[in-house]
N, C-alpha and C positions, 0 to 999 in steps of 0.2 A: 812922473815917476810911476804912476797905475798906469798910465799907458803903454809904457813901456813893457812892465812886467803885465800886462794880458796879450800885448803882440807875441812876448815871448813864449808863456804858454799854451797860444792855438798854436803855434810852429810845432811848438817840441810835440804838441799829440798827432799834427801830421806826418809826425818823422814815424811817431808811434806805430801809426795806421801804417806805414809805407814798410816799415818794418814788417809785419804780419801778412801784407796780402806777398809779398818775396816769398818770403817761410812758407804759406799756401803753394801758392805757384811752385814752389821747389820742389815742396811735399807731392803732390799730383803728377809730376813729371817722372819722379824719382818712380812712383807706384805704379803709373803707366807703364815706364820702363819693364819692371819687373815681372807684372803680368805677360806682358808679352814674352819673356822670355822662356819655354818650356824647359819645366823640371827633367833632369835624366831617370828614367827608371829601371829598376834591373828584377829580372825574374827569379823567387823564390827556390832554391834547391831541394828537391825530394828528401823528405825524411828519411834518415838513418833507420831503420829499423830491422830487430835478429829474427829471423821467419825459419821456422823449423815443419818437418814434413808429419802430417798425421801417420800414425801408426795405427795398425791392425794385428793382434798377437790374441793368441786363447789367454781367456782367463778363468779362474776361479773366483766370483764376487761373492764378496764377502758382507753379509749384515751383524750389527752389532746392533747390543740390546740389553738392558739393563736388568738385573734378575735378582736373586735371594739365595743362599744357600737355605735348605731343609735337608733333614737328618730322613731317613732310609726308616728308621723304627722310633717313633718317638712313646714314652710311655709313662700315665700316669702310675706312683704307684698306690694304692687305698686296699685299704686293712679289708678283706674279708670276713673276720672273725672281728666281735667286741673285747675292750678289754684291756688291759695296763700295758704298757710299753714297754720292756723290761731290761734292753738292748738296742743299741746300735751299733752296726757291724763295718762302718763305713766313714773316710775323710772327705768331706766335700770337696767334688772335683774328682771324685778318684774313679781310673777305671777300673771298671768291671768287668765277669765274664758272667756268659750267663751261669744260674745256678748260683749264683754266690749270697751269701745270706744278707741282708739288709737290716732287718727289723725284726726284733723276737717281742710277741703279745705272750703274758702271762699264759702258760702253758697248764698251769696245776690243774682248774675248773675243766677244762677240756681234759686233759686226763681220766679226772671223779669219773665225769661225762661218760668216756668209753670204758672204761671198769665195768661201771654200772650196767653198760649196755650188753657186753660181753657177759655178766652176767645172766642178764636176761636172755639173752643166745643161747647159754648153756643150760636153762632150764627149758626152752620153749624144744630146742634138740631132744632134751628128756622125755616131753611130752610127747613130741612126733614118735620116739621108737615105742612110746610105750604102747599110742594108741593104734601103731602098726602091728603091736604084737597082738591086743585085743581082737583083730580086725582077724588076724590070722586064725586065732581061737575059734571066732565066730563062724571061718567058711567052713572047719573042718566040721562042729555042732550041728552048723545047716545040712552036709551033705547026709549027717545020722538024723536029720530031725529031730534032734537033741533042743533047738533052740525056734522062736519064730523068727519069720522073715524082718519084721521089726527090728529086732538086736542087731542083726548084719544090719539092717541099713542105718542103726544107730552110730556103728562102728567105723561103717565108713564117714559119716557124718563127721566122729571124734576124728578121724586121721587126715579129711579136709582140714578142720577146724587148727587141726595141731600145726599141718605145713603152712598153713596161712600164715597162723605166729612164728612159726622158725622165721618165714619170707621176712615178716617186718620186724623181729629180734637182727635178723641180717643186715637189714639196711641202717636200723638204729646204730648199728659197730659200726658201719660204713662211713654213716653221716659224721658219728662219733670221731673216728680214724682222721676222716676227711678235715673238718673243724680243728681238731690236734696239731695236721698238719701245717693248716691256716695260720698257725700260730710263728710258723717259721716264715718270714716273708722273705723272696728271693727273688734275687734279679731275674726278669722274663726274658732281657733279650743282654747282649754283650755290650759295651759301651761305659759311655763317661754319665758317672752320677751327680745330681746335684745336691743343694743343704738339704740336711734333716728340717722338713717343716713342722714335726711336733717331734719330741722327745722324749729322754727318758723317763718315767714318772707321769708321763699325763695317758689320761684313757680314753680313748677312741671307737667311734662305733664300726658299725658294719653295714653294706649296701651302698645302693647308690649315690644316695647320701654321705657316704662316709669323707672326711677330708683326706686330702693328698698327704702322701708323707714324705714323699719325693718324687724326680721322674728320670728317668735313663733316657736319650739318646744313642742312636751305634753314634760310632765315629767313624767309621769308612767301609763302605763307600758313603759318599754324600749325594744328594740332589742340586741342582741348580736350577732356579723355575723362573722363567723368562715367561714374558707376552709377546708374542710377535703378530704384524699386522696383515691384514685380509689381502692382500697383496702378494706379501710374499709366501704367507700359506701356498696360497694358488701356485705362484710358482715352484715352490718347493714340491708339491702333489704331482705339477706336469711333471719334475723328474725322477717320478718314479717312488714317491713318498707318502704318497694317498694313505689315510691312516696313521697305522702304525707299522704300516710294510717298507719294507725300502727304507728303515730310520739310518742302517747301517752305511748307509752312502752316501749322508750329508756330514761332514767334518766340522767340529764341533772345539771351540779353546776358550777357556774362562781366565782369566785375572783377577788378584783382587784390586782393592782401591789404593795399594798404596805401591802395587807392580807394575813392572813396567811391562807393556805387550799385554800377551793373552800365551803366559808359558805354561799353562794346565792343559792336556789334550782332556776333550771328553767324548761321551757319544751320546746320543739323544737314545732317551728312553721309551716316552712315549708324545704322543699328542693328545689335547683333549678328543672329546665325542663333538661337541660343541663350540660355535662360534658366540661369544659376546657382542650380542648387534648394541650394547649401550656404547664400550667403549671400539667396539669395530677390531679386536683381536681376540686372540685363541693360545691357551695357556699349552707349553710346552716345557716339557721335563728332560733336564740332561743329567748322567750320571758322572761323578768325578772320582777319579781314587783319591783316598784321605788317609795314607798310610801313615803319615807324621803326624795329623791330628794339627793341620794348621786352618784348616778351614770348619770354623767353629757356628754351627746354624743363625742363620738371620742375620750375615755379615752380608754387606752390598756385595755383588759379583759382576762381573762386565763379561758380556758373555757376544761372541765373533760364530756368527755360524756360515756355512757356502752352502751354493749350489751344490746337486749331485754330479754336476756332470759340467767340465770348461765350456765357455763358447768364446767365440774371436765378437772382441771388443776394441774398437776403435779409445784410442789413450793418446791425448795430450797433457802438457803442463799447465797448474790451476793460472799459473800467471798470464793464457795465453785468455782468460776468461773474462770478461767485463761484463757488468750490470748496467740494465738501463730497465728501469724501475721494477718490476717485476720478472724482470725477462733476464736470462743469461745470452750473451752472444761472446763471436769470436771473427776475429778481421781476416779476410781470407784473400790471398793474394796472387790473384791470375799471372797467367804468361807473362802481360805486359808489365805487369810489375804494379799492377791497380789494387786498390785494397776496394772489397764488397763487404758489408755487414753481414755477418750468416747467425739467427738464433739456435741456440742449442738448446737440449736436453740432458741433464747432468745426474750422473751414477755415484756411485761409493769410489773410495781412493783405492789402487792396488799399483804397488810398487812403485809410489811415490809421484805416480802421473793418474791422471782424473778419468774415468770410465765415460763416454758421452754417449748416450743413449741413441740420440738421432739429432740430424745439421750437419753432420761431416760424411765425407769419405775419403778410404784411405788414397792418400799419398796426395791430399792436396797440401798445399804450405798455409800457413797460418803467419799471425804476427804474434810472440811470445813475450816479445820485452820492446817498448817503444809507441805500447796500446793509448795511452794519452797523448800521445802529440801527433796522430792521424785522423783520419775519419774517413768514411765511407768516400769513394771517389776520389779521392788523393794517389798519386803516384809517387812510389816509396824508394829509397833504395836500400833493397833486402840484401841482410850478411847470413848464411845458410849455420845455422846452429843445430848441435843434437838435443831433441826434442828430450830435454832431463834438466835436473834441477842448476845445475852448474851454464849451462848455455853458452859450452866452448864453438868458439865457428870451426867447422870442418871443412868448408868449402864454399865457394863463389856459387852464386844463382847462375 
């Protein structure tokens, strides 16, 4: 009985074994086969891609640049005269023209003041004619030798002495009158006024020192005050703008922050004298009409200004542009239909297609939509598009 069942299981592990080296042997035949059989293979077909033709047209480029509106006249206004406040003539916020009264300083003291001085005017006058009259007495005495040379030149002495006092009785009214007037404070220039900073009942000095009681802005015209960089200064000057000569023929349009465009035309008013070598720009001043009084100082302003003069600028579509790490390029697609890497130089946007400084010339074709799934040295097949945002095909390559 053991022997039997050990015969049986050395048999059954040679079936085992004979099993396994078949399944081998199948395996390696089967693999052999295979290998030798070669795979078919078929060639890639050229990329689809819409290739549109560089253009060359004048343009007018356009820089934009961040600015401020300021006010044309802006003005402190501080009391002249000391003294009680005794009125306010005005709603904050309200326009004004000039001349219009503001703030009345207790007037009576100033008053006293010129009375008095007036006064004094009118005696020191008394004096001059009287001591003109002596003086007259005296020449006729001298010509009798009636009198010594003494008394005349006493006389004239009294009628210096008298006009010197008229002179400063005169200026005392003056100063008087003047001060009187101080007392009426008036708008100096036309515009929007803002709060009463002291009011009625409190008293106030005079000089430079004294505190603000308000201040007037105009309201139109406005300024708009932009920095623009050493760059385009330069260019700006080559056409004709050096200065402040030639401001008249650079075109000028403002926005605010919450319009759309640049629907305000303006015109540049002046440039600085001076470049800022810290921040490497030059302060420049536009003027805007503010007839409606919507452009209120120190509001942001978006400010579009151009050359003086068009030049032809080569314009394709931003989509035809691709980045490779610092560098902009564009796939450019000869006779044969080969695409070549070309790096460019990139401008401001004008009517809706990208300005390229230099890497193109006109009327070669580009790749515009299809920039990802080529690369340099690939053979494409171009569909001829117009070089615009919509990229309908017009025509066969």
């Amino acid at each position: 009985m053991k022997t039997s069942t050990l015969l049986f299981s050395r048999k059954g592990i040679a079936i085992v074994l004979g099993l396994i080296l078949i399944g081998a042997t199948a395996t390696f035949f089967v693999h052999k086969t295979n290998a030798a059989t070669p795979t078919p293979t078929t060639a890639s077909a050229p990329a689809a891609v819409s290739v549109a033709v560089v253009q060359e047209v004048p343009v007018t480029e356009w820089d934009e640049f961040s600015g401020r509106v300021r006010a044309v006249d802006q003005v402190e206004i501080r009391p002249r005269v000391s003294g009680m406040i005794v009125a306010v003539h005005f709603e904050e916020g309200q326009l004004v023209k000039q001349g219009d009264p503001l703030f009345t300083i207790d007037p009576l003291p100033y008053q006293a003041e010129l009375d008095r001085a007036e006064a004094v005017q009118a005696g020191a006058q008394a004096q001059l004619a009287l001591a003109q009259t002596a003086l007259d007495r005296s020449r006729r005495l001298i010509e009798n030798h009636s009198i010594a040379q003494s008394e005349l030149d006493q006389s004239n002495a009294n009628l210096l002495e008298a006009t010197a006092t008229l002179k400063a009785a005169d200026a005392a009214v003056q100063t008087a009158k003047l001060n009187l007037g101080y007392t009426e404070i008036t708008a100096p220039v036309s515009g929007r006024v803002s709060r009463a900073e002291i009011t009625v009942g409190n008293l106030v000095g005079a000089g430079v020192t004294a505190p603000v009681l308000t201040t007037v802005v105009s309201v139109s015209p406005v300024y708009v005050e932009f920095d623009i960089d050493e760059q385009t200064f330069l260019r700006y000057t080559a056409n004709g703008a050096a200065g402040n000569m030639g401001l008249e023929h650079i075109p000028v349009a403002v926005g605010l922050a919450n319009e759309e465009g640049y629907p305000r035309e303006a015109h540049l008013k002046s440039i600085d004298n001076h470049l800022d070598t810290t921040s490497g720009t030059i302060r420049v001043r536009a003027i805007v009409d503010n007839a409606k009084g919507e452009l209120t100082p120190g509001v942001f302003a978006r400010v579009r200004t151009g050359g003086s003069a068009s030049t032809a600028a080569i314009l394709i579509d931003d989509r035809a542009i691709g980045t490779d790490q610092d560098k902009k390029y564009v796939l450019v697609v000869d006779g044969a239909n080969k695409v070549a890497y070309r790096e460019v130089k990139l401008g401001p946007i004008f009517n809706g297609l990208r300005v390229i400084r230099s890497g193109l010339q006109k009327g070669e074709h580009i790749v515009v939509n299809g920039l990802q799934h080529v690369q340099p040295g690939d053979v494409v097949a171009p569909t001829a598009v117009a070089m615009t945002g919509n990229l309908r095909p017009i025509a066969k390559m």
